[in-house]
C-alpha positions in Angstrom: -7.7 -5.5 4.7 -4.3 -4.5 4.3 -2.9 -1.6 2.2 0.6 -1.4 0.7 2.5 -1.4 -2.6 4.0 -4.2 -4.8 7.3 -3.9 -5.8 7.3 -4.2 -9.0 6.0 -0.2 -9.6 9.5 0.4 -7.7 11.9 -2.2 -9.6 13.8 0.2 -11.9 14.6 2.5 -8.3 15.1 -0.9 -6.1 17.4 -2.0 -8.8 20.0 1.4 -8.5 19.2 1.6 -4.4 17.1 -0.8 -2.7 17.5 0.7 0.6 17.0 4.2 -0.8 13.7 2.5 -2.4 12.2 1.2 0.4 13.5 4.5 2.4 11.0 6.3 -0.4 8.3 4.4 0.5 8.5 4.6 3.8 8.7 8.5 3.8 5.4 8.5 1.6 3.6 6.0 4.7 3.5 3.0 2.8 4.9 0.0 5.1 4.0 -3.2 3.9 4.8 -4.8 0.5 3.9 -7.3 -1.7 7.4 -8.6 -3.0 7.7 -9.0 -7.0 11.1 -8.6 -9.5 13.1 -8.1 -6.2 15.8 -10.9 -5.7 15.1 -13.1 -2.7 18.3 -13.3 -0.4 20.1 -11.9 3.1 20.1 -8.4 1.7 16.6 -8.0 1.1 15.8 -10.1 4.6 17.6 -7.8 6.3 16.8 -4.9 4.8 13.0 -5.1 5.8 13.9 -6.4 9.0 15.6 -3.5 9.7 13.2 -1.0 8.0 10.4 -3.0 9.1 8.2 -3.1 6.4 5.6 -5.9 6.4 5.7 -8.7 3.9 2.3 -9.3 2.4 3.1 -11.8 -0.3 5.5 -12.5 -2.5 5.1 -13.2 -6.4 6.8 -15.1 -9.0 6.6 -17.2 -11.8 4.7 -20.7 -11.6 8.1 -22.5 -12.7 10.3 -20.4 -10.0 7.8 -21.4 -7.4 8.1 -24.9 -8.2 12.1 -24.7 -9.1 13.0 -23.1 -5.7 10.5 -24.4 -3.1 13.0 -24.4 -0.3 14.8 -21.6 -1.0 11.4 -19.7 -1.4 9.8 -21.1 1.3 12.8 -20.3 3.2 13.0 -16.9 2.6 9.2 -16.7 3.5 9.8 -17.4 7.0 12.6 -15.4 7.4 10.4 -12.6 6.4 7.5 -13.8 8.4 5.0 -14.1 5.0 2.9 -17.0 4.4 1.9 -16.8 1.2 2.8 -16.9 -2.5 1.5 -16.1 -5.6 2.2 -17.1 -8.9 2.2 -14.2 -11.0 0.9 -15.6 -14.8 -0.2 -18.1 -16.6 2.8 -20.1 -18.6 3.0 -19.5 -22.4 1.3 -22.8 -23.3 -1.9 -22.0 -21.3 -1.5 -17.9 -22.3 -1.7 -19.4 -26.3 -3.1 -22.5 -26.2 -6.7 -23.8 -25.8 -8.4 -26.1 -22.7 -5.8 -28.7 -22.5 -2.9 -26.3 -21.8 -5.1 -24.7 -19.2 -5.8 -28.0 -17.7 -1.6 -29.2 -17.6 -1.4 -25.8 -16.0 -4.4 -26.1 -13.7 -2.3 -29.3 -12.6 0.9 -27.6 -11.7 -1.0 -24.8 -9.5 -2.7 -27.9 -7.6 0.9 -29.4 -7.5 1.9 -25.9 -6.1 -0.6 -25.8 -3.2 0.4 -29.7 -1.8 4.0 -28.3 -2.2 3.4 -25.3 -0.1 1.3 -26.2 2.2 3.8 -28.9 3.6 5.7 -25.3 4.1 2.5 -23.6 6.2 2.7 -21.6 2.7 -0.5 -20.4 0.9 -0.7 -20.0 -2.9 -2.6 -17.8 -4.7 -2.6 -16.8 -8.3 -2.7 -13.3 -10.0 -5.0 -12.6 -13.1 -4.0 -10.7 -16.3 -6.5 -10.1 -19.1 -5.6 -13.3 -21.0 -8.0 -15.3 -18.4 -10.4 -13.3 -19.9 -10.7 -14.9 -23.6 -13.5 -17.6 -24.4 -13.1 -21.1 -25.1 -16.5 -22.2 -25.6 -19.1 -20.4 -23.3 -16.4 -20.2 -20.7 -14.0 -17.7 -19.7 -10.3 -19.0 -19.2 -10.4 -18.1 -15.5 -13.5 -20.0 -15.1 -12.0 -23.2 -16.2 -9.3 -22.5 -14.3 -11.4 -21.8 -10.6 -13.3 -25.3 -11.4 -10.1 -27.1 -12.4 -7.9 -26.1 -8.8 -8.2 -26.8 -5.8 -10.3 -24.4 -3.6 -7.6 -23.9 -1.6 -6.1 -21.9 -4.2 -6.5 -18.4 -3.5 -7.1 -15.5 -6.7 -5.2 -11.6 -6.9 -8.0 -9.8 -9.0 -6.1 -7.0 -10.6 -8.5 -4.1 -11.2 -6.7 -2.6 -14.8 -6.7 -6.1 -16.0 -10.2 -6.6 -15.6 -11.6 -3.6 -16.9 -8.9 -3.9 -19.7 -10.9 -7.1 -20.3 -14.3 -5.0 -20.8 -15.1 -6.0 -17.5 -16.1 -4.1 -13.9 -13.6 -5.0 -11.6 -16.1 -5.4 -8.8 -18.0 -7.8 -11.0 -14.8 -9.5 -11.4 -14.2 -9.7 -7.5 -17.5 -10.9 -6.7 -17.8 -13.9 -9.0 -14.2 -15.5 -7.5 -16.2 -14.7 -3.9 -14.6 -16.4 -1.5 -11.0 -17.5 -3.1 -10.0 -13.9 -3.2 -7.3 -13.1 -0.9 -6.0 -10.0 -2.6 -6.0 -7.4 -4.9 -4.0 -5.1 -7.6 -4.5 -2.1 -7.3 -4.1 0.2 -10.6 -6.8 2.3 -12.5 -7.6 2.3 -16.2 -7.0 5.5 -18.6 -7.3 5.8 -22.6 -4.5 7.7 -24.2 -5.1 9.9 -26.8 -3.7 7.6 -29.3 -6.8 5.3 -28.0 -4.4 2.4 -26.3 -5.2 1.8 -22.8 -2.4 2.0 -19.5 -2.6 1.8 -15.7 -2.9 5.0 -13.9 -3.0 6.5 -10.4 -5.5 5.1 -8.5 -8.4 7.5 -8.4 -7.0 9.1 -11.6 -9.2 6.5 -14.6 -12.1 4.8 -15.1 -12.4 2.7 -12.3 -15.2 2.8 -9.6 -13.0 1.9 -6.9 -15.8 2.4 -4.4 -17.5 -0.3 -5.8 -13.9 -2.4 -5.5 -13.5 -1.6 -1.7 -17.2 -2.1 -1.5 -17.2 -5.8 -2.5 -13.7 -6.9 -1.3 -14.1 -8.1 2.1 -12.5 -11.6 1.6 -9.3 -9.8 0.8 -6.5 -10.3 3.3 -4.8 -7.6 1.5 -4.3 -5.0 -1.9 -1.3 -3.6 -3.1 -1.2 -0.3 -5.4 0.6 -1.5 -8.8 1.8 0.5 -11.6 3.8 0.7 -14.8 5.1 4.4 -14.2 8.2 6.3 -15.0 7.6 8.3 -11.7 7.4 5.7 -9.4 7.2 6.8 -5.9 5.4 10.0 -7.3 2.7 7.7 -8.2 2.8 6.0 -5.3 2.0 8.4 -3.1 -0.9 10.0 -5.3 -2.5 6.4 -5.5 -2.2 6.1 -1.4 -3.6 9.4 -0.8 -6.2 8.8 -2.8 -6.7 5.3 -0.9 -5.9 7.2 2.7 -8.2 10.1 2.0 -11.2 7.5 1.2 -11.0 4.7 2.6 -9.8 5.7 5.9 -11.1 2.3 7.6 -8.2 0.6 6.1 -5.3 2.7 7.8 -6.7 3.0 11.4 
């Protein structure tokens, strides 16, 4: 399994200095991305080329996916990634009950034929909304036995546990449709609201994650910080110092 960081934890940084971004990561050890709120064009191509930073994956919206196959796809190749994933559920399926889920279901099946005439994988990323009932099944459930198996799943470890669920329990019932995961720990505040955290700094048993993950291609630190490369490199230390398989 691959280790490296998703963009979005450096967006506010990428967005004053990309290079200088991706320079920051680089100097921490981190070399291989999972691209998210980063404009795909020459610049970016380029710039990773040059830097040479591995593209993992890149994420994006279902309806950008399915707007900009060509462009998307394009830019995939020129960055040698082969896979894609689409970051949330729309609004409709988000609010609505089993028939939203279901249109949507359709559009992530619609997503896979469209990509794999690319050599493009799709995969999609989990929040906590997956997590809410309608009967005696979980969103997410309905949504694995409505797509195609060839859809892949991102478990993201805050969003489960957020959810009042183990993140290794999580990873083990999507079994062999993971291809990748988030990884950001779980903290309470003092005001009682949960937020993401260094990983090795919450809740989370995340030797219990890297215990069950062995159909992941890949995971990718995530998190909503103010001190983004600070955090980074905390979270892969952690990772480095513990799971020293992963970075041989």
């Amino acid at each position: 399994m691959k280790i490296g960081v998703q963009t979005y934890t450096i967006r506010k940084l990428a967005k004053k200095n990309l290079g200088f971004a991706l320079d920051e990561l680089l100097r921490v050890g981190v070399n291989k991305v999972e691209l998210a709120r980063l404009d795909l064009n020459d610049e970016l191509s380029l710039l990773l080329s040059k830097k040479k930073i591995e593209v993992l994956s890149i994420q994006m919206t279902a309806n950008k996916l399915l707007k900009d196959v060509e462009q998307i796809s394009s830019f995939a190749k020129q960055v040698h990634c082969n896979l894609v994933i689409v970051s949330r559920l729309s609004i409709p399926a988000i609010l609505g009950g089993k028939s939203s889920l279901l249109k949507f279901s359709k559009k992530l099946n619609q997503l896979v034929d469209l990509y794999h005439q690319k050599g493009i994988q799709v995969a999609f990323h989990h929040h906590d909304f997956e997590f809410k009932k309608i009967g005696n099944e979980t969103k997410l459930e309905i949504l694995l036995k409505n797509t195609l198996d060839e859809l892949r799943i991102v478990s993201d470890t805050f969003w489960s546990k957020k959810s009042g669920y183990e993140p290794h329990e999580v990873i083990e019932m999507i079994g062999k449709r993971l291809i990748g995961i988030h990884l950001r720990d779980y903290m309470i505040q003092e005001n009682g609201r949960s937020m993401d955290t260094e990983v090795g700094s919450g809740l989370i048993d995340f030797n219990q994650v890297m215990l069950v993950s062995n159909d992941a291609s890949y995971a990718v630190i995530e998190q909503n910080t103010k001190h983004e490369i600070e955090s980074i490199e905390r979270s892969f230390n952690y990772l480095k110092s513990n799971y020293k398989e992963y970075f041989r």
